[in-house]
N, C-alpha and C positions, 0 to 999 in steps of 0.2 A: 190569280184573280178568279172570281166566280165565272163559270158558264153561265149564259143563257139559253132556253130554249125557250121555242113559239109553240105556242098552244092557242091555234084557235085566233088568230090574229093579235093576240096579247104576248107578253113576254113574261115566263112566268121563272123567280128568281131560285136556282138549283143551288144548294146547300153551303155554305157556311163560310164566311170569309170578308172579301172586300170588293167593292165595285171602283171603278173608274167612272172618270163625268162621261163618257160615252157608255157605257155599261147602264148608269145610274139614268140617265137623259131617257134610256130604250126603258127599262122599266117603269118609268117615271110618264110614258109616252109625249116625251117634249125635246125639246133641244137642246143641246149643250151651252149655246149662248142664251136661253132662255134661264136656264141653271147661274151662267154667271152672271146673269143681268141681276136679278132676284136675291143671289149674295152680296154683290157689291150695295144693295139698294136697303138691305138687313132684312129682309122679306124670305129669303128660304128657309125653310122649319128646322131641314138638316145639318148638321156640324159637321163637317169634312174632319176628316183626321187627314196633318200633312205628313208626307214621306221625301224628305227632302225636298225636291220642287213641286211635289207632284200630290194630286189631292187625292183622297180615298174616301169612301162611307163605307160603313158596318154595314153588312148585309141585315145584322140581328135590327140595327135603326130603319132601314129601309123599310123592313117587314111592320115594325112597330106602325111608321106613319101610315102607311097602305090601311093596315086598320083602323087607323082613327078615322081613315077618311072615310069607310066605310066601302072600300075600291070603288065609289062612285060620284067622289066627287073628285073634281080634277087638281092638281097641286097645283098651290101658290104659282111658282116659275110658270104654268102655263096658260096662266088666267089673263097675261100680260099687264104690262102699264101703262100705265095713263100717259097721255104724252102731254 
């Protein structure tokens, strides 16, 4: 699994590989049940890759969406729902 380090009160993602929904939630700065609320509802951008039971993202996708968002706008998963 990738490392993360803190830089600065962000989590900034070290080199190459795959994250975890807690890994992904820390970079992502939201929460892992905000992550599966947003998948189950079709609203998260990112495509998990499964590994047996278990879910993974690209770091290489991670890095993609961070730029689109311009790292200043907040992802989908933490914008919450409408209730």
């Amino acid at each position: 699994m990738t490392k993360h380090q803190h830089q600065e009160g962000a989590v900034a993602i070290v080199g190459d590989g795959l994250l975890g929904l807690k890994g992904l939630s820390s970079v992502l700065s939201t929460t892992p049940n905000a992550i599966r609320t947003a998948m189950c509802r079709d609203r998260f951008p990112l495509k998990p890759l499964r590994l047996g039971n278990r879910l993974r993202w690209r770091v290489s996708d991670v890095r993609r969406y961070l730029a689109e968002l311009g790292n200043d706008g907040a992802p989908e998963a933490e914008q919450g729902g409408g209730r």
